[in-house]
C-alpha positions as CSV (number, residue, x, y, z in Angstrom):
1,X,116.9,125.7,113.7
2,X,116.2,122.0,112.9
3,X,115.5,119.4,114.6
4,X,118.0,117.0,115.9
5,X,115.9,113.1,114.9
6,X,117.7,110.3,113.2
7,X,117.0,110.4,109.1
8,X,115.6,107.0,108.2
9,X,113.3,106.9,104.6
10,X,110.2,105.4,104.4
11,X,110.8,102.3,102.6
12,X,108.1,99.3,101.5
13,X,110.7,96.6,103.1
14,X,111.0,97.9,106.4
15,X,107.3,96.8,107.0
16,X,108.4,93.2,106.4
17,X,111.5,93.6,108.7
18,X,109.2,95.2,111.4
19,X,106.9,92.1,110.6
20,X,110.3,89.5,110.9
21,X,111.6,91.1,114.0
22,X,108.3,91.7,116.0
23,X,105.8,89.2,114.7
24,X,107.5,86.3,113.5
25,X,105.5,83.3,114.3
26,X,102.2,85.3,113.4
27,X,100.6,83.2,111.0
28,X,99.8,83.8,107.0
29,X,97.2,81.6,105.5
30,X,96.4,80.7,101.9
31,X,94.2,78.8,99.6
32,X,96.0,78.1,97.1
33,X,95.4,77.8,92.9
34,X,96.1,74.1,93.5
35,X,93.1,73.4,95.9
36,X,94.9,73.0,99.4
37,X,95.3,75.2,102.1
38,X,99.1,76.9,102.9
39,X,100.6,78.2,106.2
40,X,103.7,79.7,107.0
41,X,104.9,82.7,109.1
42,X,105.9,86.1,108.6
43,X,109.8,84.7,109.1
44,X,109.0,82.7,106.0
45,X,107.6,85.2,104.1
46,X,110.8,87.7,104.9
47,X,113.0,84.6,104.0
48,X,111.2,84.5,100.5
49,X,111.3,87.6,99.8
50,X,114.7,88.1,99.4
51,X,115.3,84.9,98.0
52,X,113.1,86.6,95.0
53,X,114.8,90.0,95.1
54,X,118.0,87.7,94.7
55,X,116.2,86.1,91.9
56,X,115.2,89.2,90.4
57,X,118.9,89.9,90.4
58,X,120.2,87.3,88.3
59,X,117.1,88.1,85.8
60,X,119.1,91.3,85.4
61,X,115.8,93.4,86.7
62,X,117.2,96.6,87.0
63,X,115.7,99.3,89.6
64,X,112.9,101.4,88.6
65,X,111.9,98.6,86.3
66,X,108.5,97.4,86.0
67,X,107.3,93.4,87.2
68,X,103.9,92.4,86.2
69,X,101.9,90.2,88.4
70,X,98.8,88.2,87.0
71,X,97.7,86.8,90.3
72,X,94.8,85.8,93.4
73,X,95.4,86.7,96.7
74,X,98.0,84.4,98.4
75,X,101.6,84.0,99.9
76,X,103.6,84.2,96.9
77,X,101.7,87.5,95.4
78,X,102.9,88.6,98.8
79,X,106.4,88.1,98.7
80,X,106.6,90.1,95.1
81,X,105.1,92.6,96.7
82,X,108.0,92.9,99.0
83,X,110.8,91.4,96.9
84,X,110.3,93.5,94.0
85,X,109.3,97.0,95.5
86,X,112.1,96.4,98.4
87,X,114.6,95.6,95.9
88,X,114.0,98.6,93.8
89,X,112.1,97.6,90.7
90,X,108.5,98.7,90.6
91,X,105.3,96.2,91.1
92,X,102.8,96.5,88.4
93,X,99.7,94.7,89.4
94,X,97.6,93.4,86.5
95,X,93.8,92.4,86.8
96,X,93.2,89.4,85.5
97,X,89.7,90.3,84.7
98,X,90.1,92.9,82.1
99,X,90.3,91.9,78.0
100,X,92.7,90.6,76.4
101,X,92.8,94.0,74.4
102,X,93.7,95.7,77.5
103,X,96.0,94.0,79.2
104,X,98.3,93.7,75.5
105,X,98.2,97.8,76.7
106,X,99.1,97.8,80.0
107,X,102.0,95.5,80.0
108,X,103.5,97.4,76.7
109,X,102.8,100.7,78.2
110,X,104.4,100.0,81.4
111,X,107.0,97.8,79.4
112,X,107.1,95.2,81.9
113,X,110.0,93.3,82.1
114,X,108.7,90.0,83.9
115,X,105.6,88.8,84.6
116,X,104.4,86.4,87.5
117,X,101.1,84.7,86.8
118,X,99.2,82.0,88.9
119,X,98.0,78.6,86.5
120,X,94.5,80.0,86.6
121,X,95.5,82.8,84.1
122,X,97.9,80.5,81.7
123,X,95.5,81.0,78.5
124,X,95.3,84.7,79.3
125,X,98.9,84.9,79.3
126,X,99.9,82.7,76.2
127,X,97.1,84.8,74.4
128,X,98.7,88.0,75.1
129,X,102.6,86.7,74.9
130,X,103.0,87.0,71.5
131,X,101.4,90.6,71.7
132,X,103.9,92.1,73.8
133,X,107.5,92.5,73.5
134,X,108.9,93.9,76.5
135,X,108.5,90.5,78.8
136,X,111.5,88.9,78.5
137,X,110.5,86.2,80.9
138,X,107.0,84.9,82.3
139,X,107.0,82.8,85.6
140,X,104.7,80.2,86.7
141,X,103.9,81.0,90.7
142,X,104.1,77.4,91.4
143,X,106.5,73.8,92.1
144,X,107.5,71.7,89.6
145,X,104.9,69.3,90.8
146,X,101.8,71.4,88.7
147,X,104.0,73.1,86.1
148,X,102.2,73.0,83.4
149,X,103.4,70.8,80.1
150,X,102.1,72.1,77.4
151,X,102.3,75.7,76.6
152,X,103.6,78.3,73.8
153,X,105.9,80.3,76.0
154,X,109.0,78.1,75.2
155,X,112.2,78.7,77.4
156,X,110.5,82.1,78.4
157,X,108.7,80.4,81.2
158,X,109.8,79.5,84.3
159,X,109.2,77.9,87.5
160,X,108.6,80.0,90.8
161,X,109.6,77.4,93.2
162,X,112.7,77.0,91.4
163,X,113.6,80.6,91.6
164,X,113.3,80.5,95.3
165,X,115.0,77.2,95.9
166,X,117.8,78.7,93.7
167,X,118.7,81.5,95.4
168,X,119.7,82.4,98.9
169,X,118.0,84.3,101.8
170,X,120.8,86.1,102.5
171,X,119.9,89.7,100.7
172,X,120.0,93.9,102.2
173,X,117.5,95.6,101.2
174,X,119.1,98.7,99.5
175,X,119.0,102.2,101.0
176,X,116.2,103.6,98.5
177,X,115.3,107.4,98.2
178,X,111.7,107.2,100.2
179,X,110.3,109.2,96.9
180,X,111.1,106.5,94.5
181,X,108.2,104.6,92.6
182,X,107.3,101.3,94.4
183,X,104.0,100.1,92.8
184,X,102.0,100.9,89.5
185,X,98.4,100.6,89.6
186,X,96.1,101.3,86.6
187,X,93.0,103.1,86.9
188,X,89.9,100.6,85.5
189,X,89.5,102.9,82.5
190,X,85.8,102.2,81.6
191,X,86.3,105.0,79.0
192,X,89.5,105.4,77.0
193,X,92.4,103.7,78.0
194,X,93.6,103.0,81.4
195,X,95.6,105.7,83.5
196,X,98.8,104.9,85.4
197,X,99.0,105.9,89.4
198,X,103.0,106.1,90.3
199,X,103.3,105.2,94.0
200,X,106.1,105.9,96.2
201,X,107.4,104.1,98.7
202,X,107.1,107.4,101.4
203,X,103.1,107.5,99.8
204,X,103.1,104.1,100.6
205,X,104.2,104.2,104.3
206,X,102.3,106.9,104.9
207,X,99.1,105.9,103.4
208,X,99.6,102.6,105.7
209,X,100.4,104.4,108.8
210,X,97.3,106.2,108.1
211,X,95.2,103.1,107.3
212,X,95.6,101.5,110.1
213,X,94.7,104.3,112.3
214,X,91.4,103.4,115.1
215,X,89.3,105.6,112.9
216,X,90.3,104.0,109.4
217,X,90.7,100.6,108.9
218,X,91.4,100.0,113.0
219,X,93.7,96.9,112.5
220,X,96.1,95.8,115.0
221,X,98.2,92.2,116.3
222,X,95.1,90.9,117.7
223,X,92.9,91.2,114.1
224,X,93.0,88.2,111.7
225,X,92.9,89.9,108.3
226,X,91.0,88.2,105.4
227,X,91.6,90.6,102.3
228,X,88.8,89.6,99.4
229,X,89.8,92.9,97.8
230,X,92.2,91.1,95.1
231,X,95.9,92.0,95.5
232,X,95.9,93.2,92.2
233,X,93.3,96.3,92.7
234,X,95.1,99.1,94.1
235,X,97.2,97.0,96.1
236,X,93.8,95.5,97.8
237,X,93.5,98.5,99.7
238,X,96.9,98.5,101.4
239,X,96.2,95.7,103.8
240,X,99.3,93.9,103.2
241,X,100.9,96.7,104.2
242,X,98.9,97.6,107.1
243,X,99.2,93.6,108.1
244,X,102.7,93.7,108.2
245,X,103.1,97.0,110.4
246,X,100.4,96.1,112.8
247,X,101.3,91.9,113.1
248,X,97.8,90.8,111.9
249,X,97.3,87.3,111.1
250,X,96.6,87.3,107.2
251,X,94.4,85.1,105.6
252,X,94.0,85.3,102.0
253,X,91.2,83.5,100.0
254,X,92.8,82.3,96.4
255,X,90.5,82.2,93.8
256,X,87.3,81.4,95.4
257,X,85.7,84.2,96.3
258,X,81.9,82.7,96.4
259,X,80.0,82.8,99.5
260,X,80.2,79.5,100.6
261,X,84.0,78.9,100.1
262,X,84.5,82.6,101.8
263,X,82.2,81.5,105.0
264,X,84.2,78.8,105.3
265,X,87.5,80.4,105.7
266,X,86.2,82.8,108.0
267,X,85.1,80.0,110.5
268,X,87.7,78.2,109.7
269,X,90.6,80.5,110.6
270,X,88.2,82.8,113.0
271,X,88.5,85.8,110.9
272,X,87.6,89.1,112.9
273,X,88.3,91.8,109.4
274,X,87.3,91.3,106.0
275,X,87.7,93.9,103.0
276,X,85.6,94.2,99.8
277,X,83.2,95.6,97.6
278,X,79.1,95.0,98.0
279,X,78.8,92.2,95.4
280,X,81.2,89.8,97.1
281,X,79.3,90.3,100.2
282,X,75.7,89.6,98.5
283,X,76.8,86.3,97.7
284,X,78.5,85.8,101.5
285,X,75.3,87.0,103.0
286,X,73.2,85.0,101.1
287,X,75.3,82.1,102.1
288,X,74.6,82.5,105.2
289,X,71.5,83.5,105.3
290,X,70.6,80.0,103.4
291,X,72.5,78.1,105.7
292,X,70.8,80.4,108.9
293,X,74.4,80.5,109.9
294,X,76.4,83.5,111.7
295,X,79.8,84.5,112.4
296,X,81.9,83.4,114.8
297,X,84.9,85.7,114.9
298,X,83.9,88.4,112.5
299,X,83.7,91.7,113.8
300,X,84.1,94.2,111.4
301,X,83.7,94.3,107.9
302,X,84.9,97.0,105.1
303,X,83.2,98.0,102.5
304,X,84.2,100.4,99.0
305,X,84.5,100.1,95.6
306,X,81.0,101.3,95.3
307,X,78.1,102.8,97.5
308,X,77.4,100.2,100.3
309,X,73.3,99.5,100.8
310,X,71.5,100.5,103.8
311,X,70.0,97.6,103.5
312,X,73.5,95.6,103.5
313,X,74.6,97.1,106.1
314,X,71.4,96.3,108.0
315,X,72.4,92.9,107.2
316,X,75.5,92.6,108.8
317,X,74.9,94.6,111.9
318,X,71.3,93.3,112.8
319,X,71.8,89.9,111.2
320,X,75.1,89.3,111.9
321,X,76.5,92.1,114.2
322,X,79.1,92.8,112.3
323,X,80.0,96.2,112.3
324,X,80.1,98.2,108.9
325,X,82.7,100.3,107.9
326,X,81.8,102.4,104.7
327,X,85.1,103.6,103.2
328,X,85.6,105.6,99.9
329,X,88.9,106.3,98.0
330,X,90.1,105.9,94.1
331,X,93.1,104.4,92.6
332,X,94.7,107.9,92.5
333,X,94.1,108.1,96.6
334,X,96.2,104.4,97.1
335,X,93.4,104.4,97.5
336,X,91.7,105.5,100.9
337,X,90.2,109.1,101.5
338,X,87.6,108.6,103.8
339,X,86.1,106.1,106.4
340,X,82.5,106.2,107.8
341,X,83.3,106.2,112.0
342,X,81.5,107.6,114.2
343,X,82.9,110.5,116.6
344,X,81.4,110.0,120.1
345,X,78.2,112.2,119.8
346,X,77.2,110.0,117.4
347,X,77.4,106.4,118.9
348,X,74.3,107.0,120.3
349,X,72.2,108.1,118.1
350,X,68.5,106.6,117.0
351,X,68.9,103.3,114.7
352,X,67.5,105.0,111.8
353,X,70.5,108.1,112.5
354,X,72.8,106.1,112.5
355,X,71.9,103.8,109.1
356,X,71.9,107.4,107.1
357,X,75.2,108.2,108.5
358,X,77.1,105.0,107.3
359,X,75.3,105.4,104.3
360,X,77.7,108.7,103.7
361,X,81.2,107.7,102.9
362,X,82.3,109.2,105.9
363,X,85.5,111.8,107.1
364,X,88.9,112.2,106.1
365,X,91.7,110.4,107.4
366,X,94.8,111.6,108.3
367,X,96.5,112.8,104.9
368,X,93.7,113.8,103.1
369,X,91.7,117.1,102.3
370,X,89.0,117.5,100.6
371,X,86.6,120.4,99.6
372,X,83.6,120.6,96.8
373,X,83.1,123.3,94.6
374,X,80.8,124.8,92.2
375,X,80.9,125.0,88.2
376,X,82.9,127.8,88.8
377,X,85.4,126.8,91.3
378,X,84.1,128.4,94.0
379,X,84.5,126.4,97.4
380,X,80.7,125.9,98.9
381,X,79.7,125.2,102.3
382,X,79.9,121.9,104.7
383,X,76.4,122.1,105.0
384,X,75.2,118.3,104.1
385,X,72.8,120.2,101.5
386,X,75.4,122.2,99.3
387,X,76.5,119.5,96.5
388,X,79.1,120.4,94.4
389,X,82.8,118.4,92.5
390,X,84.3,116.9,94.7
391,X,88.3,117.9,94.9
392,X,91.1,116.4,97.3
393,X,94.7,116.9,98.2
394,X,97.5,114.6,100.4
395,X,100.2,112.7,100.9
396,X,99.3,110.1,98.8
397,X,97.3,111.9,95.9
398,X,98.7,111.3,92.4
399,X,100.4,114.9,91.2
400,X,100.4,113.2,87.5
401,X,99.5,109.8,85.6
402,X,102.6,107.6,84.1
403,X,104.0,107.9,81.0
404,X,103.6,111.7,80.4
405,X,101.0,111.7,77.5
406,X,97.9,113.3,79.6
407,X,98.1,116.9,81.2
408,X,98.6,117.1,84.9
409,X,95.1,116.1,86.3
410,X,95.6,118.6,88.9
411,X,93.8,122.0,89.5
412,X,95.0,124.7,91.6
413,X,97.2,121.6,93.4
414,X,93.9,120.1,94.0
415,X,92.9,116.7,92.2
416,X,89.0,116.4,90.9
417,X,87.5,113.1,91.6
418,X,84.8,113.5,89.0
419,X,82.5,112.7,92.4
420,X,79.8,114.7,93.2
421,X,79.1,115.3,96.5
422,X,78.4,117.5,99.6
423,X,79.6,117.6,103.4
424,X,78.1,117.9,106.3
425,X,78.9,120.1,109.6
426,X,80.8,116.8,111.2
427,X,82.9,116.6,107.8
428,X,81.5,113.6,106.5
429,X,81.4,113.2,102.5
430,X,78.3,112.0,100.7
431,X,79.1,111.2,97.2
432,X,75.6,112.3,95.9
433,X,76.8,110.6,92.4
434,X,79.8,110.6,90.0
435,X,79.6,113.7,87.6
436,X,78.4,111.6,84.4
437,X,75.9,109.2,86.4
438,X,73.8,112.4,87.9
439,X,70.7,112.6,86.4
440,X,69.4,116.6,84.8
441,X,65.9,116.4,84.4
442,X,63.9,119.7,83.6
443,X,67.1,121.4,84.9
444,X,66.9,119.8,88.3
445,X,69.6,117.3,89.6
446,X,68.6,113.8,90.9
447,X,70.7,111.6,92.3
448,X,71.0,107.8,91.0
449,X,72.5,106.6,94.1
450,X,70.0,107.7,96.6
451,X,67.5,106.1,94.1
452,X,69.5,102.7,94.4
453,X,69.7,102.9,97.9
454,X,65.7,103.3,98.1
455,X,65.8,100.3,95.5
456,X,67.6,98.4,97.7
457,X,65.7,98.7,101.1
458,X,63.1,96.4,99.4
459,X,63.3,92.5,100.4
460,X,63.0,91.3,96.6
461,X,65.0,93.6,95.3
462,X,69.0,91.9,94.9
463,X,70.4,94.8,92.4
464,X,69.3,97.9,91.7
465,X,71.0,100.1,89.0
466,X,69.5,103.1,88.8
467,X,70.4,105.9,85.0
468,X,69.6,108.7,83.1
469,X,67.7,107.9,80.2
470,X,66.7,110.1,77.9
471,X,63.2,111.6,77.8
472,X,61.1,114.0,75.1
473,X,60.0,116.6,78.1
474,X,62.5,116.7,80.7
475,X,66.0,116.0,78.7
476,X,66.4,113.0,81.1
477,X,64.3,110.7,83.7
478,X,65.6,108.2,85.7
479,X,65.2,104.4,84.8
480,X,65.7,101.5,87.5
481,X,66.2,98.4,86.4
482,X,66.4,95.6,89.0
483,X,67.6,92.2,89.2
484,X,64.9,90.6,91.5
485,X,66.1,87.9,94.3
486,X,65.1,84.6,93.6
487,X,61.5,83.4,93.6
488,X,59.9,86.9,94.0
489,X,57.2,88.0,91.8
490,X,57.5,91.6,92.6
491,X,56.2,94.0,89.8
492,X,57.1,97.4,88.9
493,X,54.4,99.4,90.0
494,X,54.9,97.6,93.4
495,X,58.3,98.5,93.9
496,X,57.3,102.5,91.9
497,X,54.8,102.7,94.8
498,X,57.4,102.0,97.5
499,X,59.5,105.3,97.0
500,X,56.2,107.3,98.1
501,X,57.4,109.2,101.2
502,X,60.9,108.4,100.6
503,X,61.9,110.4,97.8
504,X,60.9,113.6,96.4
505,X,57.7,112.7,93.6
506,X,59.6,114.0,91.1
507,X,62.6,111.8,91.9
508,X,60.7,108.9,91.2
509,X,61.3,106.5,88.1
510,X,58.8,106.7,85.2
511,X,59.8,103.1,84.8
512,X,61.4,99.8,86.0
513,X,62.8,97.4,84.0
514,X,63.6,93.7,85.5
515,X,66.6,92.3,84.4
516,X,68.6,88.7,85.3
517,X,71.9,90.5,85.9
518,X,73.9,93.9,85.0
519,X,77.2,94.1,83.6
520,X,80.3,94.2,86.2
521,X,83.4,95.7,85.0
522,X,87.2,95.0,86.7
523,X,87.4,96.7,89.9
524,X,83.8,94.7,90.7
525,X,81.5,98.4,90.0
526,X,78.5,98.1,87.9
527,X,79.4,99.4,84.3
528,X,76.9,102.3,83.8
529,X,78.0,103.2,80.5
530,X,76.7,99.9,79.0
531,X,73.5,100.0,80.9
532,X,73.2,103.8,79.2
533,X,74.3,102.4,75.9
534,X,71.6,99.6,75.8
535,X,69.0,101.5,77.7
536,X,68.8,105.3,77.3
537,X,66.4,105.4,74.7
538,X,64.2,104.2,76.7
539,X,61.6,106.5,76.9
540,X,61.7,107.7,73.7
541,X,60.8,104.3,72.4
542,X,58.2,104.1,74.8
543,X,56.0,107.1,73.0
């Protein structure tokens, strides 16, 4: 016997009619390309929208169709992501931050058939145009007022403004299947060339619905959102989405992402969530830390991308009390697979407790499995000591990449992260280290990231980047190398002698090497692979 409910798919535009009908006036805030500050509502953003999906029309964008978008944060990268998904066609969001080489790729491989760009990214995109032939048009996201005069895209180019102001409001969303692709997202493809993730719109809902849950991302109506996660890395962790179903005030931050500019807009529109990896908040706490400023609004703060600092978090809880939430996930999760919240018996544990719990990536949400398992395959134990690959499953977990030309990434319907980690009893997921960062010396694992994180509890150290170089006795050894904070003289066997009693001896580095910065790929992670390339001969140069 089945059930007798109502049938309705899961589609990416009935967030924004939710949003139109039940939170209309709620506000959404942008600085723009052009230097001002933009406000409208979510009835203007619904308006727009569908004065684009009409637009998309009469650019005979067919459905299933890929749209590039070359774009910051802000209002109109939000109404494509509406417009085009709700009308059918697929959003392809390209980071502006990758080469030249790679983007030529991406757009030919999804064969994009019109591409949205903000002004910042007009050399990018004219160095690229004659590289690509499936664009048949390129649009400006801005008013005739700062179109741009001189460029080499001819009658290619056009105006966004105009497409809105030529097109009316007046469009239905179409009655999609709920498993039709809504969004492409490229994984940041340090090695080889990018992978595409195919979401659905039903992944999509339900990855938001799951989001926004208390012991996720915990948004709601009364939350003003500022996303510095960029709109064009995995769909900046869904918040759009999740600001839409909920009614949160949105606040998005253009192209100025340093910590002054970001302080600002918090105080500014009293900002109670913010989203992003660790570096973006090294320069917002140092911001404030020079200006011995706090926060006014902020509450909570999220933090992935890459393993969040004790010492960061420390930061923003004792220094700011704002609370940390330490959240892991990967392009093929949409991205989010775990959040670091406490269950009850733990709110009240010792300080110290508590600081090497949100260190831990934390527990499955709703939607998502996980196990690890040995060389073999063979499931091991939630024990927080077992380590082993990390695997998961769920609603929105990529079954294949785009395009066909790789073999399903899947085994036994499970998906391998290429994370190594362990669990403990409370299910929370420590990724110990991704599978080629771990360091084998003399046969014994160590992990890099605990040796950051020790790194990192020290006041002068700013960066620590922590590989496996190679060594004549014991294959490989760790090698730190550190980008000091400004002004400090601290020396290497000062900061050696500062892992006694906090790591096993033979964890320790042999070495330290200072350096003024480390390389930063796409997504905002540090790019290992170089630091291994120009440093794991180390050692053997040492002799």
């Amino acid at each position: 016997m089945q059930g007798l409910m109502m049938q309705q798919p899961l589609l990416v535009a009935s967030l924004l009619k939710h949003a139109e009908r039940h939170h209309s006036t709620q506000e959404i805030v942008s600085r723009r390309v052009e230097g001002d500050i933009h406000r409208y509502r979510y009835v203007d953003l619904a308006q727009r929208a569908r004065r684009m999906a009409n637009a998309l029309a009469s650019l005979a964008v067919a459905p299933g169709e890929r749209v590039g978008t070359l774009a910051w944060n802000g209002y109109r990268h939000m109404e494509l992501y509406f417009a085009v998904s709700g009308s059918g066609a697929v959003l392809h969001t390209l980071n502006p931050r990758l080469h030249a080489d790679q983007l030529v790729y991406l757009i030919e491989h999804a064969q994009d058939r019109v591409i949205f760009f903000d002004l910042t990214f007009l050399p990018l995109i004219e160095s690229v145009a004659s590289r690509v032939t499936s664009p048949k048009f390129y649009v400006a996201m801005t008013d005739r007022a700062h179109m741009p005069r001189n460029h080499g895209l001819g009658s290619r180019l056009l105006r966004y403004e105009d497409l809105i102001e030529g097109h009316r409001a007046d469009f239905e969303w179409p009655l999609l299947d709920e498993n039709s692709a809504s969004s492409l997202c490229y994984t940041s493809g340090t090695t080889g060339n990018p992978k595409g993730v195919l979401y659905s719109h039903r992944s999509t809902l339900l990855h938001t619905y799951a989001a926004a849950l208390p012991d996720s991302l915990n948004c709601s109506a009364r939350d003003t959102i500022l996303p510095v996660v960029p709109m064009f890395h995995v769909n900046a962790w869904g918040l759009p989405y999740i600001a839409c179903m909920v009614g949160a005030k949105l606040v998005f931050p253009g192209p100025a992402l340093d910590g002054k500019s970001l302080y600002e807009l918090i105080e500014q529109e009293q900002v109670t969530l913010s989203a992003g990896v660790p570096t973006v908040w090294q320069g917002l706490l140092a911001h404030a830390g020079s200006q011995n400023s706090s926060f006014s609004s902020m509450r909570r703060t999220i933090i992935g991308g890459a393993p969040c600092p004790t010492a960061m978090t420390a930061a923003f809880q004792k220094g700011h009390q704002v609370d940390v939430l330490h959240a892991w996930g990967m392009t093929e999760l949409s991205p989010v697979g775990t959040v670091c919240s406490f269950k009850a018996h733990q709110v009240a544990l010792p300080e110290a407790q508590r600081y090497a719990l949100q260190a831990r990536q934390g527990r499955s949400v709703f939607g998502i499995d996980m196990k690890i398992v040995d060389a073999a395959g063979k499931e091991l134990p939630w024990d927080g000591y077992a380590s082993g690959d990390l695997h998961v499953r769920g609603h929105w977990v990529t079954s294949e990449y785009f395009g066909g030309e790789h073999d399903t990434p899947l085994h036994d319907g499970w998906f391998p992260t290429g994370d190594v980690s362990k669990i403990d009893p409370d299910g929370f997921m420590q990724i110990v280290d991704r599978s080629k960062d771990v360091i084998k010396s003399g046969g014994e694992w160590i992990s890099s990231a605990d040796i950051e994180n020790v790194a990192c509890l020290h006041p002068d150290v700013a960066t620590a980047v922590c590989i496996a170089a190679r060594h004549p006795k014991w294959d490989e050894r760790p090698l730190l190398l550190v980008v000091k904070r400004a002004g400090s003289t601290l020396g290497m066997e000062d900061l050696l002698n500062f892992f006694d009693g906090r790591v096993a001896k033979w964890w320790k580095p042999d070495a330290v090497l200072f350096v003024d910065a480390v390389p930063i790929g796409a997504t905002g992670k540090v790019l290992k692979n170089q630091l291994r390339e120009q440093y794991g001969d180390h050692y053997l140069q040492a002799r």
